[in-house]
N, CA, C and O atoms as a printed pandas DataFrame, in Angstrom:
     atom_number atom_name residue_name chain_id  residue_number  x_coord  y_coord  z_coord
0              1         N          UNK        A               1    0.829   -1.193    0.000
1              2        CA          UNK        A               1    0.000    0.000    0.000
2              3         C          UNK        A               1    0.874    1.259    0.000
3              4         O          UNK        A               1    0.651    2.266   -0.672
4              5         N          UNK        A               2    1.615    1.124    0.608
5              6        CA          UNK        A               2    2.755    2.787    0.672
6              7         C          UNK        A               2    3.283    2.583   -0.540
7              8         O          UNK        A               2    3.226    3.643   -1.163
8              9         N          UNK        A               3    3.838    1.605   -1.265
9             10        CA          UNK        A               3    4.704    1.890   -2.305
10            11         C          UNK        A               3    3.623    2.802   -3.710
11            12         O          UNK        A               3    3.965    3.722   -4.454
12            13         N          UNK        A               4    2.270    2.054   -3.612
13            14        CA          UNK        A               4    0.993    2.722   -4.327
14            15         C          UNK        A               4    0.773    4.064   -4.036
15            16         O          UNK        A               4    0.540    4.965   -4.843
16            17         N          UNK        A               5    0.877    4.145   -2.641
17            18        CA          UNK        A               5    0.814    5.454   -2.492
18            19         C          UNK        A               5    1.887    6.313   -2.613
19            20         O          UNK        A               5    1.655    7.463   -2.242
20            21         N          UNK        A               6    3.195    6.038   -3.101
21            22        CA          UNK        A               6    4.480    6.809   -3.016
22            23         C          UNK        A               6    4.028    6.926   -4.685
23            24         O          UNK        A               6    4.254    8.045   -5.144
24            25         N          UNK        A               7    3.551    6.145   -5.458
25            26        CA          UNK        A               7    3.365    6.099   -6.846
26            27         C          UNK        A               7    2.654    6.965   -7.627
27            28         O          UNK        A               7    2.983    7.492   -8.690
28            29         N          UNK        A               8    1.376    7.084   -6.824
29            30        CA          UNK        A               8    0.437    8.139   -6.918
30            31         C          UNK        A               8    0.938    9.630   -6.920
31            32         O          UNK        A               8    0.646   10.526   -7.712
32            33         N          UNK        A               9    2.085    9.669   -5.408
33            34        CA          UNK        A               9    2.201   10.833   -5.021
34            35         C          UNK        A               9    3.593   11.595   -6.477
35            36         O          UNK        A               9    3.849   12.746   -6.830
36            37         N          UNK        A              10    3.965   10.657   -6.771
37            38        CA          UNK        A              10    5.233   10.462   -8.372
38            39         C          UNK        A              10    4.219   10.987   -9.443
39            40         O          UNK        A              10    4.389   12.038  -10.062
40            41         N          UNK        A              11    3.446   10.384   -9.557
41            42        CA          UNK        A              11    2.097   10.569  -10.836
42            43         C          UNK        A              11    1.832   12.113  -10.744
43            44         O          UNK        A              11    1.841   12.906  -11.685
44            45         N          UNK        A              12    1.570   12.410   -9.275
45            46        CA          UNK        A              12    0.858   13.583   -9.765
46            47         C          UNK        A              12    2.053   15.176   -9.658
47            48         O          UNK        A              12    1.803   16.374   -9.795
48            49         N          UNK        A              13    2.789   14.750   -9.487
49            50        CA          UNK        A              13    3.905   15.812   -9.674
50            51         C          UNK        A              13    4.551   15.349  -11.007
51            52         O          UNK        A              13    5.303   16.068  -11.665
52            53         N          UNK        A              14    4.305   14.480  -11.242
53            54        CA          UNK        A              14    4.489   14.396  -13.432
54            55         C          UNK        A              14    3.250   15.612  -13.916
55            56         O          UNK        A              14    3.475   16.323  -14.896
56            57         N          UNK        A              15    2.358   15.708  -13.372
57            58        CA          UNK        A              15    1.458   16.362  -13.999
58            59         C          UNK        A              15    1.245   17.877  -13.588
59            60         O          UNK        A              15    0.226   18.498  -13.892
60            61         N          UNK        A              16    2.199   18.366  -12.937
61            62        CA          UNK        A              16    2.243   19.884  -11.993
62            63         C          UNK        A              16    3.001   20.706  -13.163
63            64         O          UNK        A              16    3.730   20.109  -13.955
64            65         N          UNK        A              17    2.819   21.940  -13.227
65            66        CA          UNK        A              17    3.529   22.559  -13.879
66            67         C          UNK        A              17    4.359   23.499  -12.755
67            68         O          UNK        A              17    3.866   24.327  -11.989
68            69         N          UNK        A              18    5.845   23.095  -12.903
69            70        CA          UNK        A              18    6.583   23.767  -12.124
70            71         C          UNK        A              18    7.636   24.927  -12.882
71            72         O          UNK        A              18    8.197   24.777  -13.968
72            73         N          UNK        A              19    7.715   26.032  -12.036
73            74        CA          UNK        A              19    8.775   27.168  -12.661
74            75         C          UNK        A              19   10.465   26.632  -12.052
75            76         O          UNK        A              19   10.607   26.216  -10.902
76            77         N          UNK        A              20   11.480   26.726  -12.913
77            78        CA          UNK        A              20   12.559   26.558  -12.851
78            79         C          UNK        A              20   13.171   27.920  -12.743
79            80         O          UNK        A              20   12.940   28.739  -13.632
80            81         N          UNK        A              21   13.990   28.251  -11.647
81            82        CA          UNK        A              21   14.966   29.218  -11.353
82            83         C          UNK        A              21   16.451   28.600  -10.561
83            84         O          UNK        A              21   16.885   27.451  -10.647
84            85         N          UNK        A              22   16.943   29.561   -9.915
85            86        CA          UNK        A              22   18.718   29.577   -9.850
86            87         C          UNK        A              22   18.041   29.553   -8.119
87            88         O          UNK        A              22   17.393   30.538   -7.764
88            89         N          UNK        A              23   18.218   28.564   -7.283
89            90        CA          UNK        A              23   18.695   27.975   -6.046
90            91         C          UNK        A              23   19.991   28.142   -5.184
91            92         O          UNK        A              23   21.075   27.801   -5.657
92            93         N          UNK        A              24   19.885   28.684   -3.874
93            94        CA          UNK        A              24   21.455   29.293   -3.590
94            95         C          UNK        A              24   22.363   27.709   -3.407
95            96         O          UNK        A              24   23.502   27.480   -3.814
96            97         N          UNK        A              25   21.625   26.959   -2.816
97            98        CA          UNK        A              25   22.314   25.349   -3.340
98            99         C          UNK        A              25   22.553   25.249   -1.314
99           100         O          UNK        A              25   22.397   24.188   -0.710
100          101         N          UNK        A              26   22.838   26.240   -0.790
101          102        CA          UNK        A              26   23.380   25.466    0.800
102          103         C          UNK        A              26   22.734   27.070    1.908
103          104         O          UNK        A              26   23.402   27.591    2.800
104          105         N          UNK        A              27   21.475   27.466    1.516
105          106        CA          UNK        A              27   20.825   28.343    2.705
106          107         C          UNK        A              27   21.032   27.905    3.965
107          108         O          UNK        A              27   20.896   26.699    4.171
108          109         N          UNK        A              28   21.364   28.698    4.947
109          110        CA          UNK        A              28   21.437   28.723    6.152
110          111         C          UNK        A              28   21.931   30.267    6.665
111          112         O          UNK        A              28   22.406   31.283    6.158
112          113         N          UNK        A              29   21.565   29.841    7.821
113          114        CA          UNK        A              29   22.708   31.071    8.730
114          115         C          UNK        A              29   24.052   31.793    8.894
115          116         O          UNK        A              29   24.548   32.843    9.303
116          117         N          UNK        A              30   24.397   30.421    8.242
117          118        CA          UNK        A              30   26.230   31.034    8.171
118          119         C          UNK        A              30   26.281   31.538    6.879
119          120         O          UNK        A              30   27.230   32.285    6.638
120          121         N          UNK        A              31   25.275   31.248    5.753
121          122        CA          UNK        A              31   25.429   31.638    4.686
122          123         C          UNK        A              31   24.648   33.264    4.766
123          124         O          UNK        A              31   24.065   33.451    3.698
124          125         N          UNK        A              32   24.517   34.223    5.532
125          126        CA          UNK        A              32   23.238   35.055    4.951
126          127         C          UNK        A              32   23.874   36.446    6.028
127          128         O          UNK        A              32   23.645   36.316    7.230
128          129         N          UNK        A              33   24.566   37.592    5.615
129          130        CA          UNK        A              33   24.262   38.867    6.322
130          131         C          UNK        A              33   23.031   39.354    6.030
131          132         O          UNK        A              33   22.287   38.961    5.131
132          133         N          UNK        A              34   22.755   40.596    7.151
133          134        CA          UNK        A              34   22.225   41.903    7.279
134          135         C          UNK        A              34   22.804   42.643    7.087
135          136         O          UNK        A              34   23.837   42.740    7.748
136          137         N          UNK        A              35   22.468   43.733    5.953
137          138        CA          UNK        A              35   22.878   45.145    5.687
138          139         C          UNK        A              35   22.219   46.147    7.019
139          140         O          UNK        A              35   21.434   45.789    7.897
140          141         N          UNK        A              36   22.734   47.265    6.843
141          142        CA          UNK        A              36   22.340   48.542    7.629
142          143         C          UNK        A              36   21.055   49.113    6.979
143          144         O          UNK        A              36   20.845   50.276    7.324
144          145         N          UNK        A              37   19.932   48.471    5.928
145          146        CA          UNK        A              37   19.230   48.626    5.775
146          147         C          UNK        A              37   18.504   47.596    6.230
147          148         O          UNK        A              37   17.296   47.657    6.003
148          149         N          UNK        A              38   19.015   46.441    6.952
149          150        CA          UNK        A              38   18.075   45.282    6.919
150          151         C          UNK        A              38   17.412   44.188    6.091
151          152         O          UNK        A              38   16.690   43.204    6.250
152          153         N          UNK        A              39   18.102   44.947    5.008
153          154        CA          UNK        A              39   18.038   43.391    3.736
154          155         C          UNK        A              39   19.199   42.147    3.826
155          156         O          UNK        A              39   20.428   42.174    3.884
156          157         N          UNK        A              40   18.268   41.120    3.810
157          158        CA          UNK        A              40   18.881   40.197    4.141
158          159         C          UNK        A              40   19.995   39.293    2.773
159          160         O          UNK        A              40   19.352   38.636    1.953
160          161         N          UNK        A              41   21.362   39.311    2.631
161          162        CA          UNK        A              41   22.185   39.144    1.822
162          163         C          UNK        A              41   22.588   37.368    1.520
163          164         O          UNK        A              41   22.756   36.744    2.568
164          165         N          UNK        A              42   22.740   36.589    0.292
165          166        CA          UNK        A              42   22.867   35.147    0.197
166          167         C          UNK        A              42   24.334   35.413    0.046
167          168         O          UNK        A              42   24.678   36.088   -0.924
168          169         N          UNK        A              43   25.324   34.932    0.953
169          170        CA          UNK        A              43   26.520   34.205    0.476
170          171         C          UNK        A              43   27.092   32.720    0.106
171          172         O          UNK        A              43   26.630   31.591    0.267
172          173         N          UNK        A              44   28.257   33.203   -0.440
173          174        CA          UNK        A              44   28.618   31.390   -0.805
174          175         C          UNK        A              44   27.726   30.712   -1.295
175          176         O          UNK        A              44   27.127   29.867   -0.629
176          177         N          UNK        A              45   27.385   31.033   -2.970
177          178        CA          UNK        A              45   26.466   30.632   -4.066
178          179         C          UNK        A              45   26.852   29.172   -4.340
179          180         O          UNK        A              45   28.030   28.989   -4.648
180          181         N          UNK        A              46   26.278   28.418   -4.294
181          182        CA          UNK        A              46   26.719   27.172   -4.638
182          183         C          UNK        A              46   24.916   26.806   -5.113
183          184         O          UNK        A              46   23.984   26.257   -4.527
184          185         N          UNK        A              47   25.127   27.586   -6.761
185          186        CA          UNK        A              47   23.828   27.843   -7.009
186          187         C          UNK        A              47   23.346   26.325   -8.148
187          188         O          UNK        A              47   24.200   25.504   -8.481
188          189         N          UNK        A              48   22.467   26.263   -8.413
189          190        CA          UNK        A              48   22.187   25.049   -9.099
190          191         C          UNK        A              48   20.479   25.385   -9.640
191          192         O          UNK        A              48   19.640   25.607   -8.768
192          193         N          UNK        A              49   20.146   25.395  -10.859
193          194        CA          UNK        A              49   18.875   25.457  -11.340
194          195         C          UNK        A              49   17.946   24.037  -11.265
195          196         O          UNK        A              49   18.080   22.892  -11.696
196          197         N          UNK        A              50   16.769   24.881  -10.350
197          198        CA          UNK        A              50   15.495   23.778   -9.614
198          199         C          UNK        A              50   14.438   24.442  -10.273
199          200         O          UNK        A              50   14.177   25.372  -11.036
200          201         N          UNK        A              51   13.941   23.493   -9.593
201          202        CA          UNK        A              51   12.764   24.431   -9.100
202          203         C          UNK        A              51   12.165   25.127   -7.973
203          204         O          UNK        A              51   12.188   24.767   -6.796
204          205         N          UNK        A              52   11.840   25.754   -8.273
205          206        CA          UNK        A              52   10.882   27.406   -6.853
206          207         C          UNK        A              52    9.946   27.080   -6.715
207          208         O          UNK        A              52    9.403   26.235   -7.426
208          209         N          UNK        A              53    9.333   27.761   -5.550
209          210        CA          UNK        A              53   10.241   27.305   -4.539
210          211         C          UNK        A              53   10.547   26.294   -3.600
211          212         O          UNK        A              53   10.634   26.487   -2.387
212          213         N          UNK        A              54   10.770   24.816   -4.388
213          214        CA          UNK        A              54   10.994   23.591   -3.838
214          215         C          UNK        A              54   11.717   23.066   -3.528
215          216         O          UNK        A              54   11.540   22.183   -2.689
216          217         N          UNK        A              55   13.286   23.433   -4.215
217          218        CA          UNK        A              55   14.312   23.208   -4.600
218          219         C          UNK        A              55   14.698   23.546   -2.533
219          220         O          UNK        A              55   14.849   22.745   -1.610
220          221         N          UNK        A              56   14.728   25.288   -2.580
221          222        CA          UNK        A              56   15.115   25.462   -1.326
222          223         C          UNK        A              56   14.321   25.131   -0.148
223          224         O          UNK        A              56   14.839   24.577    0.822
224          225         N          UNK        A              57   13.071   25.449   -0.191
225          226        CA          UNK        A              57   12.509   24.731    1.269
226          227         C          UNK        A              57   12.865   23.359    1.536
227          228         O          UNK        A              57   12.952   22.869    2.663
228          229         N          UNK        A              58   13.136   22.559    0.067
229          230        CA          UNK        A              58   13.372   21.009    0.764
230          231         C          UNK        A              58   14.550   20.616    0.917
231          232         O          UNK        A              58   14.772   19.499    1.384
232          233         N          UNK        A              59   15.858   21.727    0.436
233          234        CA          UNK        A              59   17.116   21.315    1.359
234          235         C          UNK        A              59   16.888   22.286    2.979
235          236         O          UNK        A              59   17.613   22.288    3.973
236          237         N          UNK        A              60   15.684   22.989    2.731
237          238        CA          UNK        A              60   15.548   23.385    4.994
238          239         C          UNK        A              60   15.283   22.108    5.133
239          240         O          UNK        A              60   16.250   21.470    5.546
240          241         N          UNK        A              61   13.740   21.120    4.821
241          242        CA          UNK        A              61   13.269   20.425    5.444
242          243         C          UNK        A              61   14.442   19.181    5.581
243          244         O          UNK        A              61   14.485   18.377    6.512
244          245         N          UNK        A              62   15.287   19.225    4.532
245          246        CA          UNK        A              62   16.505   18.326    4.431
246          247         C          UNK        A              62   17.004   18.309    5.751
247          248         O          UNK        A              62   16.921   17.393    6.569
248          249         N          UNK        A              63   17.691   19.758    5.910
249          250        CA          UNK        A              63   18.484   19.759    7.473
250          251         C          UNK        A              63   17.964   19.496    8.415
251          252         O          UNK        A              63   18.577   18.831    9.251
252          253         N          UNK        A              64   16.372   19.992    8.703
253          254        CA          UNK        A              64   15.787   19.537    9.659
254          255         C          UNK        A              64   15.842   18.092    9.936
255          256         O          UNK        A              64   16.340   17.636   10.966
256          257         N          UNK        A              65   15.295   17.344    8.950
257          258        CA          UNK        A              65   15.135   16.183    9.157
258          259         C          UNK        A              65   16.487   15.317    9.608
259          260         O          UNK        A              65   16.434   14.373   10.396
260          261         N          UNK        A              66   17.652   15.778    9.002
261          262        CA          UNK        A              66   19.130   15.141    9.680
262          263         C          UNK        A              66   19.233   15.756   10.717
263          264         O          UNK        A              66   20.316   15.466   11.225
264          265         N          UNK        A              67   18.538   16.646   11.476
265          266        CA          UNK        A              67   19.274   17.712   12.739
266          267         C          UNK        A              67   20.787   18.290   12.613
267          268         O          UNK        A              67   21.738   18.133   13.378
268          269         N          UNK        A              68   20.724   18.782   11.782
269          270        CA          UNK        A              68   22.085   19.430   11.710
270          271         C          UNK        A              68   21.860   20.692   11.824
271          272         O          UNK        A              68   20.864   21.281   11.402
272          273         N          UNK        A              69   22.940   21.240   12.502
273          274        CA          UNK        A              69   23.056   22.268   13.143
274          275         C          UNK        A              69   22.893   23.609   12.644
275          276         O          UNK        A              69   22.549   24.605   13.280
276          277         N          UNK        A              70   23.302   23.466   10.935
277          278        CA          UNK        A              70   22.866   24.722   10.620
278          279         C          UNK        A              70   21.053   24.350   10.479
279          280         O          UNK        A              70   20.723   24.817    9.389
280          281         N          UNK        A              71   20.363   23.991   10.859
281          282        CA          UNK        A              71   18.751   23.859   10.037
282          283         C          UNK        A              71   18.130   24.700   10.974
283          284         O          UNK        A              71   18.552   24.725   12.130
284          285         N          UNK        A              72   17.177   25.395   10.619
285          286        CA          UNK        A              72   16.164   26.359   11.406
286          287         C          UNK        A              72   15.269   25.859   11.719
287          288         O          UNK        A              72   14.533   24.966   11.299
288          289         N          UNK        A              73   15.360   26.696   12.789
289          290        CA          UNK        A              73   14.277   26.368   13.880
290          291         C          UNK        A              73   12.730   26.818   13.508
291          292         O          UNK        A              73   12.461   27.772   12.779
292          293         N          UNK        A              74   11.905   26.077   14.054
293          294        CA          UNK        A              74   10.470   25.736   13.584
294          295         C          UNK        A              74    9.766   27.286   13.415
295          296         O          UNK        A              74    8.983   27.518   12.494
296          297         N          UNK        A              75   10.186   28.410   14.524
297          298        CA          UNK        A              75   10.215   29.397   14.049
298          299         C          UNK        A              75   10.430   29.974   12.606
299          300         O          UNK        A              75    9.604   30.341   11.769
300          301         N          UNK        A              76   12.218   29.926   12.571
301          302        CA          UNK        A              76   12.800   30.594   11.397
302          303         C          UNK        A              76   12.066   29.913   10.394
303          304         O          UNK        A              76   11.554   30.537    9.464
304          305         N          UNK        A              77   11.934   28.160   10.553
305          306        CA          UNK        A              77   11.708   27.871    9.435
306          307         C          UNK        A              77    9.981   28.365    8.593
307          308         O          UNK        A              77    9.723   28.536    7.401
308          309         N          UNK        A              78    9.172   28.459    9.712
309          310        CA          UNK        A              78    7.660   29.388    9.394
310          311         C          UNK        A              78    8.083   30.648    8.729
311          312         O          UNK        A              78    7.733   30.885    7.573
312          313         N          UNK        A              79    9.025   31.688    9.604
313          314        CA          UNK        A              79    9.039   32.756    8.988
314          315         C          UNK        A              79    9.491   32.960    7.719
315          316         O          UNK        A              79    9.114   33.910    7.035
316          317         N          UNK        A              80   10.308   32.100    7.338
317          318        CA          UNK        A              80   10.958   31.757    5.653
318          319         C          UNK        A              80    9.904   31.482    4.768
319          320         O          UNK        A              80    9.879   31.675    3.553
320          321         N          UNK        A              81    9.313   31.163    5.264
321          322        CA          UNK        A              81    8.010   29.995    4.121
322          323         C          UNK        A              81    6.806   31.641    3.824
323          324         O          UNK        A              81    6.395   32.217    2.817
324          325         N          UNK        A              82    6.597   31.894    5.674
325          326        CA          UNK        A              82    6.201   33.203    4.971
326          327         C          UNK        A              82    6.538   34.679    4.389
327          328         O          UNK        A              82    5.827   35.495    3.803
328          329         N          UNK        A              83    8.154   34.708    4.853
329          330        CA          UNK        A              83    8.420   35.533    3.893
330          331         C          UNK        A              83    8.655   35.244    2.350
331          332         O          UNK        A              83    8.236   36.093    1.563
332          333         N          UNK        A              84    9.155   34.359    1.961
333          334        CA          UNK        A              84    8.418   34.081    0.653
334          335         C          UNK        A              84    7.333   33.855   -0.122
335          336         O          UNK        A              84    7.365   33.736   -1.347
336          337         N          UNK        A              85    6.426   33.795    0.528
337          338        CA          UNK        A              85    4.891   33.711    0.118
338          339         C          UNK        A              85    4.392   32.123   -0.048
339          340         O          UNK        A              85    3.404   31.656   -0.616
340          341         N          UNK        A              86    5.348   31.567    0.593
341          342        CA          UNK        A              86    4.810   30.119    0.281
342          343         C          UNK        A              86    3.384   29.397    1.371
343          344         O          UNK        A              86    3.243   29.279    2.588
344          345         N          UNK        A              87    2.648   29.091    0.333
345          346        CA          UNK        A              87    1.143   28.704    0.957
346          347         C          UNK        A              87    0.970   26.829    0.800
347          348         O          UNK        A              87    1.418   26.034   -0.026
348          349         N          UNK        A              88    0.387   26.720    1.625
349          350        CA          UNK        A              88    0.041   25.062    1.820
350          351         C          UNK        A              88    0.062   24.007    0.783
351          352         O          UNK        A              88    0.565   22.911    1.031
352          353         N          UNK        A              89   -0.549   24.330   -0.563
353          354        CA          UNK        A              89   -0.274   24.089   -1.091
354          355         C          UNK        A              89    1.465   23.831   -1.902
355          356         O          UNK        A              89    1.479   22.673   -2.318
356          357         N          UNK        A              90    2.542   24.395   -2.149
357          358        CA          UNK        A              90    3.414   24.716   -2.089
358          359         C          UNK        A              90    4.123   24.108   -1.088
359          360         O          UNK        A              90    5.146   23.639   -1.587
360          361         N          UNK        A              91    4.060   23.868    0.225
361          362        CA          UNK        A              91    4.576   22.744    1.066
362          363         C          UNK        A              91    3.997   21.802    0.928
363          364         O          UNK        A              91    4.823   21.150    1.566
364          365         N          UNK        A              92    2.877   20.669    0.508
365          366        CA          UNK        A              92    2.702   19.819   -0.012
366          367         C          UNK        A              92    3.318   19.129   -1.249
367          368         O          UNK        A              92    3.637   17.944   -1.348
368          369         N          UNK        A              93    3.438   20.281   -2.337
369          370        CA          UNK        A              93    4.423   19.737   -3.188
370          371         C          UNK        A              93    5.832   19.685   -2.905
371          372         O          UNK        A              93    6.487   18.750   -3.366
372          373         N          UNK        A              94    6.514   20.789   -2.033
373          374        CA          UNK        A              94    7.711   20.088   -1.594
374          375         C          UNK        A              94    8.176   19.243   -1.561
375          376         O          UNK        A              94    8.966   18.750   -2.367
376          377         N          UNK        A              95    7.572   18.656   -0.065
377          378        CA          UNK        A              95    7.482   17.237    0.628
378          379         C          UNK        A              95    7.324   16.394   -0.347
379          380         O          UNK        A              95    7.760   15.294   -0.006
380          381         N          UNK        A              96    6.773   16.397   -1.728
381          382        CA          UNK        A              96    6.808   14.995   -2.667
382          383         C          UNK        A              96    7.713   15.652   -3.578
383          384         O          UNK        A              96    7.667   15.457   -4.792
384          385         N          UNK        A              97    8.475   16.369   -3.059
385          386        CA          UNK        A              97    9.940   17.141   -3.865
386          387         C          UNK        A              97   10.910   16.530   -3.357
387          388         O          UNK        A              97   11.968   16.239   -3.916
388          389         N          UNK        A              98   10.555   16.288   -2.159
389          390        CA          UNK        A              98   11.655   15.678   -1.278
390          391         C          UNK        A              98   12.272   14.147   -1.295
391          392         O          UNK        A              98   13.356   13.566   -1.324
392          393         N          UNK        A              99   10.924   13.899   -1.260
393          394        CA          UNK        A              99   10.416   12.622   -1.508
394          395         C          UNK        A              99   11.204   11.744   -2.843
395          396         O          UNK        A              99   11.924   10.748   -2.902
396          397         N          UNK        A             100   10.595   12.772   -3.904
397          398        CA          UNK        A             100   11.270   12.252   -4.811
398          399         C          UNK        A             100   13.102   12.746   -5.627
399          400         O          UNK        A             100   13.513   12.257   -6.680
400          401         N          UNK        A             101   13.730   13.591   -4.932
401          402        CA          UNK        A             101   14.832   13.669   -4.696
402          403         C          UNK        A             101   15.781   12.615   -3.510
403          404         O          UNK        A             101   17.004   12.476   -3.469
404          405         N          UNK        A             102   14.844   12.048   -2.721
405          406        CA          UNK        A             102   15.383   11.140   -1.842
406          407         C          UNK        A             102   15.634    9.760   -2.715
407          408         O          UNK        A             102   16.662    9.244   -3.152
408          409         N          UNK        A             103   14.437    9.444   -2.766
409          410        CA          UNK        A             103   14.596    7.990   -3.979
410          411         C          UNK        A             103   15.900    8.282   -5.336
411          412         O          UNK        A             103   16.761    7.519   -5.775
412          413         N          UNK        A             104   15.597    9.533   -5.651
413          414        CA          UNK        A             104   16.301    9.590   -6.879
414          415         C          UNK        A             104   18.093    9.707   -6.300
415          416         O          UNK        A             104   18.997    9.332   -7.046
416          417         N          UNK        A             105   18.374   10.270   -4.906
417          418        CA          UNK        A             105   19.731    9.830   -4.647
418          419         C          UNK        A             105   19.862    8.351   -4.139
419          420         O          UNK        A             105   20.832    7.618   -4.336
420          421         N          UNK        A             106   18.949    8.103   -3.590
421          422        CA          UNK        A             106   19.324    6.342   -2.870
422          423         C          UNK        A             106   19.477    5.736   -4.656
423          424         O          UNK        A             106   20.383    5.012   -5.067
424          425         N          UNK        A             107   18.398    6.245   -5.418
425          426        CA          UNK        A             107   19.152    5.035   -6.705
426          427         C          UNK        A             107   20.463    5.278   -7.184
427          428         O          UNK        A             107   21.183    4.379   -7.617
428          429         N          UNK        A             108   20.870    6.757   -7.101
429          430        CA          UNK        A             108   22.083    7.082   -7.500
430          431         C          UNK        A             108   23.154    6.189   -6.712
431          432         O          UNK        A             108   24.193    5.815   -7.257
432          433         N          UNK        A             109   22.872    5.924   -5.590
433          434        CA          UNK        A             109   24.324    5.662   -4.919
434          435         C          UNK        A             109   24.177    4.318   -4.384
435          436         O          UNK        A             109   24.899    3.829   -3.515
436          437         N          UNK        A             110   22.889    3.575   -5.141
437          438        CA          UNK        A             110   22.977    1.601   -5.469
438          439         C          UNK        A             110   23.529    2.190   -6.527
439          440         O          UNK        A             110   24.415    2.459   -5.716
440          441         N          UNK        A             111   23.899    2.669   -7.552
441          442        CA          UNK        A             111   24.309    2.742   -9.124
442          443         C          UNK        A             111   25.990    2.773   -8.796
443          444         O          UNK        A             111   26.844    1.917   -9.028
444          445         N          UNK        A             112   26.101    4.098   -8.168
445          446        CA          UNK        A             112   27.714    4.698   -8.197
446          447         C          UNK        A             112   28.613    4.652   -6.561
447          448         O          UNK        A             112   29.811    4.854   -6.360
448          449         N          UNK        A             113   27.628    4.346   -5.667
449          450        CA          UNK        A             113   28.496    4.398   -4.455
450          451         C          UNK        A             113   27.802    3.908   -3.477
451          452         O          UNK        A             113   27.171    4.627   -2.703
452          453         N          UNK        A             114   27.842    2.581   -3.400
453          454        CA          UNK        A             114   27.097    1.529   -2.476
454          455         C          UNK        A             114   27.515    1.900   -0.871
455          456         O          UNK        A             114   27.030    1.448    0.166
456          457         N          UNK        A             115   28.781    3.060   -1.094
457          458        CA          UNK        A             115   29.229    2.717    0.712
458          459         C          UNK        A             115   27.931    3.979    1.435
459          460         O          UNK        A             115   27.614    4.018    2.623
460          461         N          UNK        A             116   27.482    4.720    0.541
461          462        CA          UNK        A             116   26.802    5.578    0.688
462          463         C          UNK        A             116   24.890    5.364    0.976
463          464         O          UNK        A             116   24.049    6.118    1.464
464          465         N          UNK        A             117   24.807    3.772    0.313
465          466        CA          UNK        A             117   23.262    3.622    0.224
466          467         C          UNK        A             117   22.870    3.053    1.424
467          468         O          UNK        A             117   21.805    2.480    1.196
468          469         N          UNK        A             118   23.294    2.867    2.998
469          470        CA          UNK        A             118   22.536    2.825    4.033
470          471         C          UNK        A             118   21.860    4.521    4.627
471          472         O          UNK        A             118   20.716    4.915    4.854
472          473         N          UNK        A             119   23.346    5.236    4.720
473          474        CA          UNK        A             119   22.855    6.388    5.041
474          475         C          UNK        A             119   21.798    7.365    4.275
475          476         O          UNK        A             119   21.195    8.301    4.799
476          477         N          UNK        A             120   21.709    6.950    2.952
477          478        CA          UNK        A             120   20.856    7.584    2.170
478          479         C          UNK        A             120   19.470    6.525    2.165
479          480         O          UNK        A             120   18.448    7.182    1.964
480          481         N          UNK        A             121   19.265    5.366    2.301
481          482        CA          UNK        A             121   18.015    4.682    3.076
482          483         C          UNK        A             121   17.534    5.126    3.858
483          484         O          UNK        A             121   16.316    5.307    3.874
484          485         N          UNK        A             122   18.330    5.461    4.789
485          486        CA          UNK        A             122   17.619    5.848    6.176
486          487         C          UNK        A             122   17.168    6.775    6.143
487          488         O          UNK        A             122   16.102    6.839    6.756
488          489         N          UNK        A             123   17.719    8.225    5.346
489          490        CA          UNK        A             123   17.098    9.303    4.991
490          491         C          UNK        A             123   15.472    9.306    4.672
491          492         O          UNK        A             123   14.414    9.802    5.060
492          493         N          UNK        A             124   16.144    8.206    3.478
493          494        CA          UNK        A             124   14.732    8.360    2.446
494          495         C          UNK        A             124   13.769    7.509    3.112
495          496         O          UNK        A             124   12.838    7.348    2.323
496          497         N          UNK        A             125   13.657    7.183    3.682
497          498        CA          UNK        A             125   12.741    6.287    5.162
498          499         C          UNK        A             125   11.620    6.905    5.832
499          500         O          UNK        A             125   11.059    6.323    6.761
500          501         N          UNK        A             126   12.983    8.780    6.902
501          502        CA          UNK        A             126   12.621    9.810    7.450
502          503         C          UNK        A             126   11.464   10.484    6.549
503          504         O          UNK        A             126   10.413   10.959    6.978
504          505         N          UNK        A             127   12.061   10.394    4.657
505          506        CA          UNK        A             127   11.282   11.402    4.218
506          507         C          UNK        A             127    9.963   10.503    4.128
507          508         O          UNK        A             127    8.865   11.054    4.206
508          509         N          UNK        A             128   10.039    9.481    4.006
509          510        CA          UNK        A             128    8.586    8.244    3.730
510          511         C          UNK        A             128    7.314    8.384    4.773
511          512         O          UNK        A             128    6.094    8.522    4.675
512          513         N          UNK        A             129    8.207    8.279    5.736
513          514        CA          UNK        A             129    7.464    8.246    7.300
514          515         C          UNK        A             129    6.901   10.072    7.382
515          516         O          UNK        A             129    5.751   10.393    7.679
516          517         N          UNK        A             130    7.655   10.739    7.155
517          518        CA          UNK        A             130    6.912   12.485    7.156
518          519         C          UNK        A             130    5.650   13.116    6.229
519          520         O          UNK        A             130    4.825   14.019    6.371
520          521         N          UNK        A             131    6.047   11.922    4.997
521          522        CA          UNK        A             131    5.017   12.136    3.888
522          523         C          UNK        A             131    3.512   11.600    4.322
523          524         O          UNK        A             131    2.427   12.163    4.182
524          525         N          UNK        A             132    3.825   10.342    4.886
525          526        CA          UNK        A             132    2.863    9.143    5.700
526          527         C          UNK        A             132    1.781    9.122    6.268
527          528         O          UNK        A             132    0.711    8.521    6.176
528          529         N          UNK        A             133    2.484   10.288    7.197
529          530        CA          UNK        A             133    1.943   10.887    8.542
530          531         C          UNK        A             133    0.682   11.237    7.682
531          532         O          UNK        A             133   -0.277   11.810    8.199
């Protein structure tokens, strides 16, 4: 039944029309000043063309989900979502952004780097079980 339902959730993001833009590739805290006007600045571009805005909320929900230290807090991470304008919809497709960027590295690394495909299981597990819920 989950794999049907992971199938479904594949199906219907084949059928979404998504916008492609330039992704800073590693958002966080250590990456981001404040000017003396209060605009908030992206450093250390390690940019890569996704899609918007899925690409970046689902390397936040990424960190979250490993607990690593740069990932924001449930706060920051609300206030991000709404300072970009992102609505419910839009975090639903994420999460099967995530989803399916998880599968698509666990196949990568049964293909090219087996020492790598427990830790990337277990990931893609976290993201299974979050989708689930």
């Amino acid at each position: 039944m989950e794999s049907q339902r992971i199938r479904k959730l594949f199906e219907h993001l084949k059928n979404e029309t998504f916008r492609f833009g330039l992704n800073h590739g590693d958002i966080s805290l250590k990456n981001t000043i404040v000017n003396q006007s209060n605009q908030a600045i992206l450093l250390d571009w390690n940019a890569e063309v996704s899609v918007v805005p899925h690409a970046t909320v689902a390397q936040l929900m990424h960190y979250q989900i490993l607990g690593l230290e740069e990932s924001a807090s449930v706060e920051e991470f609300n206030a991000f979502i709404d300072g970009y304008g992102i609505g419910e919809k839009d975090i639903y497709e994420t999460r099967h952004f995530l989803l399916l960027r998880a599968f698509d590295n666990l196949r990568w690394a049964i293909d090219q780097s087996p020492e790598l495909i427990e830790s990337y299981a277990a990931f893609t597990k976290q993201v299974v079980a979050m989708i689930m819920d």
